[in-house]
ROBA-185803 format. One record per residue (C-alpha): residue number from 1; residue in one letter; x, y, z. Coordinates in pm, 1 decimal. Example, Ala and Ser with C-alpha at 12.3 -4.5 7.8 and 13.67 -1.06 7.14 Angstrom:
+-----+---------+----------+----------+----------+
| num | residuo |       c1 |       c2 |       c3 |
+-----+---------+----------+----------+----------+
|   1 |       a |   1230.0 |   -450.0 |    780.0 |
|   2 |       s |   1367.0 |   -106.0 |    714.0 |
+-----+---------+----------+----------+----------+
// end
This chain:
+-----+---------+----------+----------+----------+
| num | residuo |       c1 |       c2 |       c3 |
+-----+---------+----------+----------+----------+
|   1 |       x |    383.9 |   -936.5 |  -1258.9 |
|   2 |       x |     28.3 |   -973.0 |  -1251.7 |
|   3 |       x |   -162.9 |   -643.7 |  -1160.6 |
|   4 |       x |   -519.9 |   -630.2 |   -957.7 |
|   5 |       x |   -761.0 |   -333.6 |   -979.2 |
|   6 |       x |   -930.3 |   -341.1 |   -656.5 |
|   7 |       x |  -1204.1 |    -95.4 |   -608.0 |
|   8 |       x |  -1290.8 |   -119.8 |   -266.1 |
|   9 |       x |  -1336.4 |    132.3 |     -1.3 |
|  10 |       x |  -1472.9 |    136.3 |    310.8 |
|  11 |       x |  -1368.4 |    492.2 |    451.9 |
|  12 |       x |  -1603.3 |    641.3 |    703.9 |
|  13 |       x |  -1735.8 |    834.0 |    340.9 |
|  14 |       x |  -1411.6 |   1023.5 |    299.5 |
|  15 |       x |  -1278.2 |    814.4 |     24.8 |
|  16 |       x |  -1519.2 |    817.2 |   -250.2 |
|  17 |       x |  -1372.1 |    828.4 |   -581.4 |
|  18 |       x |  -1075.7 |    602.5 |   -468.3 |
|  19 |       x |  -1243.2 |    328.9 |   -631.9 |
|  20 |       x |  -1175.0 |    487.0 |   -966.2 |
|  21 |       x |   -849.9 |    511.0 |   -878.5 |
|  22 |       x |   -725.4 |    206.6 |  -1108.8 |
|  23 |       x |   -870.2 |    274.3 |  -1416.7 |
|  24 |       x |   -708.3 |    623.1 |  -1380.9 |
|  25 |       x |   -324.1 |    496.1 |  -1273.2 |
|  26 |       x |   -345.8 |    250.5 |  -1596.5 |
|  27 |       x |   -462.9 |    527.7 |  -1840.7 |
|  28 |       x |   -185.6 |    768.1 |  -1708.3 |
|  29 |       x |     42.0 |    469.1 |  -1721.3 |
|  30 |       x |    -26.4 |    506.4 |  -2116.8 |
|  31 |       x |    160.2 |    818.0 |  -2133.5 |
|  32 |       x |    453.3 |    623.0 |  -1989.8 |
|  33 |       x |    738.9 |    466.7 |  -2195.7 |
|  34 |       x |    983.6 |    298.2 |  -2004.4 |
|  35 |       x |   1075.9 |    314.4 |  -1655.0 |
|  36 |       x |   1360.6 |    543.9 |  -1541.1 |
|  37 |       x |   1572.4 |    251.1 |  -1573.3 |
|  38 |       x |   1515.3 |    214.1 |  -1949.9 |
|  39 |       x |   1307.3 |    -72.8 |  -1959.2 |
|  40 |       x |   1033.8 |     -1.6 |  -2213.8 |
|  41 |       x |    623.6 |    -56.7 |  -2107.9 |
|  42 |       x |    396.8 |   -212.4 |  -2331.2 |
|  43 |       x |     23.3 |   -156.7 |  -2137.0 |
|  44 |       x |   -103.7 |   -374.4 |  -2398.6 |
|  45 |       x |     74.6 |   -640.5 |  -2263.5 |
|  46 |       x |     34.0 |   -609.5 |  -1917.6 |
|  47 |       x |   -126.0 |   -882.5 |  -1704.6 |
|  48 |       x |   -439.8 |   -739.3 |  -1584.9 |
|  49 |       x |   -754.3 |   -843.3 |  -1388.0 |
|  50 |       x |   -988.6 |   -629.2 |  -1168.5 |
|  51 |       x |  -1189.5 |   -780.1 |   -878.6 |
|  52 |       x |  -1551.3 |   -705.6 |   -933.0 |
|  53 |       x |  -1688.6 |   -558.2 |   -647.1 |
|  54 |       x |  -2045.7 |   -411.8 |   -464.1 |
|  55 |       x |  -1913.1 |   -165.4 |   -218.3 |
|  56 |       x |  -2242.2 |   -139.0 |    -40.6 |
|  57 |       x |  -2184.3 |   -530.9 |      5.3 |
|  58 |       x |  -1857.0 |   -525.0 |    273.6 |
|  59 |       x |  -1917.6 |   -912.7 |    355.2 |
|  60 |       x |  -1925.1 |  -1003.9 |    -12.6 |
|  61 |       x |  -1652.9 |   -783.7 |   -130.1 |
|  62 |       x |  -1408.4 |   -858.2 |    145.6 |
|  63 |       x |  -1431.7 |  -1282.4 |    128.5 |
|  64 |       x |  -1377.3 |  -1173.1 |   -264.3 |
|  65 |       x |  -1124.5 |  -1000.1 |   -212.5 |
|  66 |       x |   -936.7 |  -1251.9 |     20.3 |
|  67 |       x |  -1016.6 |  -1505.4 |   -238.3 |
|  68 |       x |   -913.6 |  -1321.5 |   -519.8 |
|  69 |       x |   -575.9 |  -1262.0 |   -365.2 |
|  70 |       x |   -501.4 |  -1566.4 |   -227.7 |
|  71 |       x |   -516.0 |  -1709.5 |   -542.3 |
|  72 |       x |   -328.1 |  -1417.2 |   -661.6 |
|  73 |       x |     -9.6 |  -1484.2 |   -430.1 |
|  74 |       x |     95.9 |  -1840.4 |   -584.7 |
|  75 |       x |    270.2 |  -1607.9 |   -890.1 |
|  76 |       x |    585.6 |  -1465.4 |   -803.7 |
|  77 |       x |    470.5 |  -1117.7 |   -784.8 |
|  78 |       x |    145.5 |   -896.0 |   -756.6 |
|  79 |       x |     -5.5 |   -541.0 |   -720.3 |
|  80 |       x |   -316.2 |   -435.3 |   -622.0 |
|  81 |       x |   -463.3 |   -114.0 |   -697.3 |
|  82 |       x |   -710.1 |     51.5 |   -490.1 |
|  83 |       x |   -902.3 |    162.7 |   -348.4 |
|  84 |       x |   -860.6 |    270.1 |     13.1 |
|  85 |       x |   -637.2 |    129.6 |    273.2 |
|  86 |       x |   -935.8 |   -132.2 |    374.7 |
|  87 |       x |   -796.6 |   -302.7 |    124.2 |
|  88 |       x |   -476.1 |   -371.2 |    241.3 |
|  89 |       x |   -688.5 |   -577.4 |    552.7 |
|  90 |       x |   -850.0 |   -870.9 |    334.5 |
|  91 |       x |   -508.8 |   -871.9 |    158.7 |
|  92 |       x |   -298.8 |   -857.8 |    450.2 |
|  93 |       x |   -518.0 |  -1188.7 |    608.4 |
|  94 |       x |   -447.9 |  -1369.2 |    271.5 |
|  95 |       x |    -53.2 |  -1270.7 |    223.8 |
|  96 |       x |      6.1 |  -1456.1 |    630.2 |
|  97 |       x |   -212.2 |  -1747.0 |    498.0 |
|  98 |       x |    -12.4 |  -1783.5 |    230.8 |
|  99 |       x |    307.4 |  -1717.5 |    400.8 |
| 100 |       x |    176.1 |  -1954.1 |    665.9 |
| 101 |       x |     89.5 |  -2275.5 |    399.9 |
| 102 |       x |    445.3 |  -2224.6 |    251.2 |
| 103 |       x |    577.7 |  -2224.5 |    571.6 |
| 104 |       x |    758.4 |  -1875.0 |    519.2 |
| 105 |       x |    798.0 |  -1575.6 |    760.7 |
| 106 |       x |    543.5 |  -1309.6 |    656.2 |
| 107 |       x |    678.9 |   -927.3 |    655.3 |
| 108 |       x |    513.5 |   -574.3 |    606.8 |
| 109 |       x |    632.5 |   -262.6 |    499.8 |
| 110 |       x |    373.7 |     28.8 |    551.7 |
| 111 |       x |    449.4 |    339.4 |    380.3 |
| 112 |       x |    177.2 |    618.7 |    522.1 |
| 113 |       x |    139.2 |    946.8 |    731.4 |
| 114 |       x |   -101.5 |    785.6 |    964.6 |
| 115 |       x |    -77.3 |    434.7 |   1166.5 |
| 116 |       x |   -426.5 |    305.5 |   1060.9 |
| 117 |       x |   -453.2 |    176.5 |   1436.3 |
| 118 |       x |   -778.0 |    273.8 |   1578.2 |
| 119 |       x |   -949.2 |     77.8 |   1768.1 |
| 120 |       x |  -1182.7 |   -153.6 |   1538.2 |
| 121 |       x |  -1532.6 |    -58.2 |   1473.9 |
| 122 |       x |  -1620.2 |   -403.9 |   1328.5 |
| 123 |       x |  -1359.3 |   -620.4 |   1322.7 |
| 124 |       x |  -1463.8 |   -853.0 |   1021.2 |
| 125 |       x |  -1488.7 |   -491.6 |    798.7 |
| 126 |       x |  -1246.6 |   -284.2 |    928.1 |
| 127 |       x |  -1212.7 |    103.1 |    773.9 |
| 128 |       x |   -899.3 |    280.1 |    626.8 |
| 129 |       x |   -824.2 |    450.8 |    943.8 |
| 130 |       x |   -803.6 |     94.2 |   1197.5 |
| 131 |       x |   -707.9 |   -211.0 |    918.6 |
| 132 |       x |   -352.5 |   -228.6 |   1016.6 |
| 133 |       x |   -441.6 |   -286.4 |   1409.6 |
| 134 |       x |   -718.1 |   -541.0 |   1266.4 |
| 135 |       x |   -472.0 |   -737.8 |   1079.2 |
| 136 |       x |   -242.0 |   -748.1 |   1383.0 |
| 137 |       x |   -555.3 |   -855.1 |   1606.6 |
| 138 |       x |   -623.5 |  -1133.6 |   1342.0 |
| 139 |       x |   -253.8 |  -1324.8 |   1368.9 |
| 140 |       x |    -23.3 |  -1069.7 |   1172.6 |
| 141 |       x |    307.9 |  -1065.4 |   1379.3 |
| 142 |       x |    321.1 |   -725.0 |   1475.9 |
| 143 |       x |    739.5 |   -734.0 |   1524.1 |
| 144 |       x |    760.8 |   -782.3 |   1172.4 |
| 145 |       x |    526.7 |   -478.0 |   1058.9 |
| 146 |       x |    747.6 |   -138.9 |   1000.0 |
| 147 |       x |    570.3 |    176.3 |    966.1 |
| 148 |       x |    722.3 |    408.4 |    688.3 |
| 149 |       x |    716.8 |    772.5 |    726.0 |
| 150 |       x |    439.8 |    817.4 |    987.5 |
| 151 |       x |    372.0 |   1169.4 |   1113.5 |
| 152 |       x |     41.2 |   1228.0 |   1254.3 |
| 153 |       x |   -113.3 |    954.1 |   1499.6 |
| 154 |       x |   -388.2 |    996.9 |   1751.2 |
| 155 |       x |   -277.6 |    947.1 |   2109.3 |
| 156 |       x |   -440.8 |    569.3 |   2101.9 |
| 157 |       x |   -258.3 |    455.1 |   1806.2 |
| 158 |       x |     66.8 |    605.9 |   1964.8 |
| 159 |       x |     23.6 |    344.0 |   2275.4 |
| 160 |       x |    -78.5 |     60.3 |   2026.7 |
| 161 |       x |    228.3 |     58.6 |   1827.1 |
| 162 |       x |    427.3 |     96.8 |   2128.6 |
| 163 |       x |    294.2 |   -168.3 |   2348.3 |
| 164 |       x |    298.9 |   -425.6 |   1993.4 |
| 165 |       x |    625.5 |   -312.0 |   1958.7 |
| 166 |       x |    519.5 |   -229.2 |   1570.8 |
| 167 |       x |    878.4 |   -105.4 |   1430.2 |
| 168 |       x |    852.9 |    295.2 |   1293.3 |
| 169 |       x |   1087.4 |    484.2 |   1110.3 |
| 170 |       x |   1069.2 |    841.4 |   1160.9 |
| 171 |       x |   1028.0 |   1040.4 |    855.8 |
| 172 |       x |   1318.1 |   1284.0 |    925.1 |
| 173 |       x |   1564.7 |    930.3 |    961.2 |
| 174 |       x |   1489.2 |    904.6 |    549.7 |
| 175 |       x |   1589.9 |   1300.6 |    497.3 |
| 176 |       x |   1893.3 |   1283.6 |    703.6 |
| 177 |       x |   1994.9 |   1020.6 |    525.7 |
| 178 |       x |   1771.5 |    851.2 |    268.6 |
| 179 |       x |   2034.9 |    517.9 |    172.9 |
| 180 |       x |   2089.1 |    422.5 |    478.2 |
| 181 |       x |   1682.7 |    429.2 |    582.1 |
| 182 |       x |   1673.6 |    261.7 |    290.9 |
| 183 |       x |   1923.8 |    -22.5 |    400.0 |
| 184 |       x |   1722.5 |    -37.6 |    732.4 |
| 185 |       x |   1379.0 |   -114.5 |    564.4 |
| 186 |       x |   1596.3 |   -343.6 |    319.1 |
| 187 |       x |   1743.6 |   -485.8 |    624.1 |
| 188 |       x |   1418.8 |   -560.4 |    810.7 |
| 189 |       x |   1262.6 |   -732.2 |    542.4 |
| 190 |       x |   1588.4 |   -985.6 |    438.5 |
| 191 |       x |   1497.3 |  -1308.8 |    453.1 |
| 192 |       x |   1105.7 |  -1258.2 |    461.0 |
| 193 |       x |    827.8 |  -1305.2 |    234.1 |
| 194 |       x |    770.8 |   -917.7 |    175.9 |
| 195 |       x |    486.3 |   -702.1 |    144.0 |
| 196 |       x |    464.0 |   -350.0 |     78.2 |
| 197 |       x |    138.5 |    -86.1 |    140.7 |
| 198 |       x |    194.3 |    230.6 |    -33.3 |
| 199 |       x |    -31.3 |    495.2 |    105.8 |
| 200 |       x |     -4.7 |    785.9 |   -158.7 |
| 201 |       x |    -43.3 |   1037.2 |    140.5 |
| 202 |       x |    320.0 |    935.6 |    235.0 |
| 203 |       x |    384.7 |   1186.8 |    -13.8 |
| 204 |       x |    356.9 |   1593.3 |     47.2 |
| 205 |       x |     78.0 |   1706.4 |    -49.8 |
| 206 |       x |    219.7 |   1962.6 |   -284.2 |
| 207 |       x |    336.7 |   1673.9 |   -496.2 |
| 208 |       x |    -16.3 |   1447.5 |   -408.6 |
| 209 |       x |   -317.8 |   1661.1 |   -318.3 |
| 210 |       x |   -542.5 |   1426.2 |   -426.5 |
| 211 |       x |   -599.7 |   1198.7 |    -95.1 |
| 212 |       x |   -831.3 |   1258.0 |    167.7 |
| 213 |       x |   -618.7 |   1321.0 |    459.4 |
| 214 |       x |   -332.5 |   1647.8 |    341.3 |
| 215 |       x |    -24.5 |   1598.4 |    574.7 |
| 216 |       x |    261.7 |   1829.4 |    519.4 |
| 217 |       x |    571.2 |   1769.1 |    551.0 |
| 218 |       x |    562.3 |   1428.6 |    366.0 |
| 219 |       x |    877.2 |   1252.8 |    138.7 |
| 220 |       x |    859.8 |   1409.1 |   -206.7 |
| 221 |       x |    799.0 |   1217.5 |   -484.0 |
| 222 |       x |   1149.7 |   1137.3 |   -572.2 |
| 223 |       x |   1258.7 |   1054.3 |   -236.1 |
| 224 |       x |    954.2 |    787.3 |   -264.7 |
| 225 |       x |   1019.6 |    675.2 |   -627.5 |
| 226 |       x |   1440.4 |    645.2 |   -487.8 |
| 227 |       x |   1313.7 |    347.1 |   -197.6 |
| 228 |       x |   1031.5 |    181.2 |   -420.8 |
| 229 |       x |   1346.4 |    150.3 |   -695.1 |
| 230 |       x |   1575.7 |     -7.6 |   -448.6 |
| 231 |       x |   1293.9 |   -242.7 |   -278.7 |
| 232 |       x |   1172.4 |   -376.4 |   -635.0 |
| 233 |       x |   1529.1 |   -546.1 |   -626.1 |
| 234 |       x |   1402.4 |   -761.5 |   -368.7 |
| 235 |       x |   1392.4 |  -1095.3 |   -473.4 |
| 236 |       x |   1112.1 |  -1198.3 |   -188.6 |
| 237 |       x |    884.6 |   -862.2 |   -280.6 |
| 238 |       x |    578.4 |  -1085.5 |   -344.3 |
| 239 |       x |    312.8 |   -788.8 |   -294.5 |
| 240 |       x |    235.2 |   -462.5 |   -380.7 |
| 241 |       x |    -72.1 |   -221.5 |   -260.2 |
| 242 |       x |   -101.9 |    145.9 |   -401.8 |
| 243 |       x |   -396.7 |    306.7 |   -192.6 |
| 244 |       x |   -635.5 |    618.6 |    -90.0 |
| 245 |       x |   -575.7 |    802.7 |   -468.4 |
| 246 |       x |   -870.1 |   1029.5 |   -474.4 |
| 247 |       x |   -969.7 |   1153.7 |   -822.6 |
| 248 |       x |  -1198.3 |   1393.3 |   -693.9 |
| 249 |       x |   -932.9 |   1572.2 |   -488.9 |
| 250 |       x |   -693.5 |   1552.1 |   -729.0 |
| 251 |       x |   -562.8 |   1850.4 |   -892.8 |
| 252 |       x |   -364.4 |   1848.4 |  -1281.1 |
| 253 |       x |   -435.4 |   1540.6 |  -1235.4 |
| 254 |       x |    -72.9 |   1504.3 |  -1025.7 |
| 255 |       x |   -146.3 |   1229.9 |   -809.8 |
| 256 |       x |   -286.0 |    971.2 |  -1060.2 |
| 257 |       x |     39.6 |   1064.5 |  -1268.9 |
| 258 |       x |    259.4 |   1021.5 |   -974.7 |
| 259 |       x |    115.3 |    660.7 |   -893.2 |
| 260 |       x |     90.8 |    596.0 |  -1270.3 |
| 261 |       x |    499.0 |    683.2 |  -1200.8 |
| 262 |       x |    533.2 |    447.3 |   -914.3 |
| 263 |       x |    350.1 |    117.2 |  -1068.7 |
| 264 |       x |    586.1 |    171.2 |  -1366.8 |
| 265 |       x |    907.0 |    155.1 |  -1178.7 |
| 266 |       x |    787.7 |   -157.2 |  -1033.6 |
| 267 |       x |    687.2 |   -285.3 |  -1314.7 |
+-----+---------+----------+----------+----------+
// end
């Protein structure tokens, strides 16, 4: 699996330091031997590339970015590492071309607190906090997006994801029974071309403080680590996005550990 450092962010200024973000996972990663499965990690010989980015360029970085990933989809798997969420927008627009030339049915898995549908501000750069709706504006099918874990939307994203019919799995349908939310997402996705957006503020913020937006009452970390294990066993998971890990909000440094965790599970 080839993994992508992508330092992007375009977060109405409360996401500086997620560009660092990377860099950080991959060192942490170092102090990781083997996933919980037993199979061992060598981050010497990991496939790595980073997309060199200005982020006080958005036109540049973005149509990089698109490139960049494009490209990136013909292997059989990738990651990206942000960054922000505005990410997951340039990414997003090349995983349905892709889908699109290979004539397969494009599917998206959003694990967040928030919906990210705002109205767009600029619609070619869209922020952290309105990419998803963008993406759906820009040809996404909406009716195969499902929103992970969401628990704290603004009355206008509420009446978006309603009238696109945008599929949402309440967070306490994954406490009541985790295996069987699992088996829904699992379910959803069969027989797509899959892509899955990992907002680290999915997570409770005693187990992930640093993000920019705290929202208690998330999954804990091992409820998140149990569905990223079972959806790894996908055979059409193409793509992977870990987003909005904020170094300078970070505290023991539990965050960057805890997606340092996650990339080596799906590793």
């Amino acid at each position: 699996m080839q993994i992508i450092k992508v330092p992007y962010i375009n977060g109405l200024g409360k996401t500086k330091s997620c560009e660092k973000a990377g860099n950080a996972i991959l060192s942490a990663l170092k102090e990781i031997y083997s996933s919980e499965s037993g199979k061992p990690i060598d981050t010497q010989l990991l496939d790595l590339e980073e997309i060199h980015l200005n982020n006080d360029d958005l036109e540049s970085s973005s149509k990089l970015i698109y490139k960049n990933s494009l490209q990136a989809f013909d292997k059989p798997k990738v990651l990206f590492l942000g960054g922000d969420h505005s990410i997951s927008f340039s990414i997003g627009r090349a995983f349905l071309k892709h889908c699109n030339d290979n004539k397969k049915e494009p599917c998206l898995i959003v694990f967040d607190s928030h919906p990210d549908c705002m109205k767009p501000v600029d619609e070619k750069f869209p922020t952290h906090e309105e990419w998803l709706s963008t993406l759906v504006e820009a040809g996404f099918p909406a009716k195969n997006i499902m929103l992970v874990g969401i628990r704290n939307s603004w009355k206008d994203e509420i009446t978006y994801v309603k009238e696109n019919k945008i599929r949402v799995m309440d967070i306490n349908n994954i406490l009541l029974d985790i295996e069987n939310a699992c088996d829904t997402i699992m379910e959803f996705s069969n027989g797509r071309e899959l892509y899955l957006s990992i907002d680290i503020d999915i997570v409770d913020p005693c187990f992930a403080p640093g993000t920019g937006y705290l929202e208690p009452g998330g999954l804990t970390s091992r409820q998140l680590l149990y569905l990223i294990q079972r959806i790894n066993k996908m055979k059409n998971l193409k793509g992977i996005d870990i987003v909005e890990i904020n170094l300078e909000k970070d505290k023991d440094n539990l965050t960057v550990r805890l997606g340092a965790k996650i990339l080596a599970e799906l590793l």
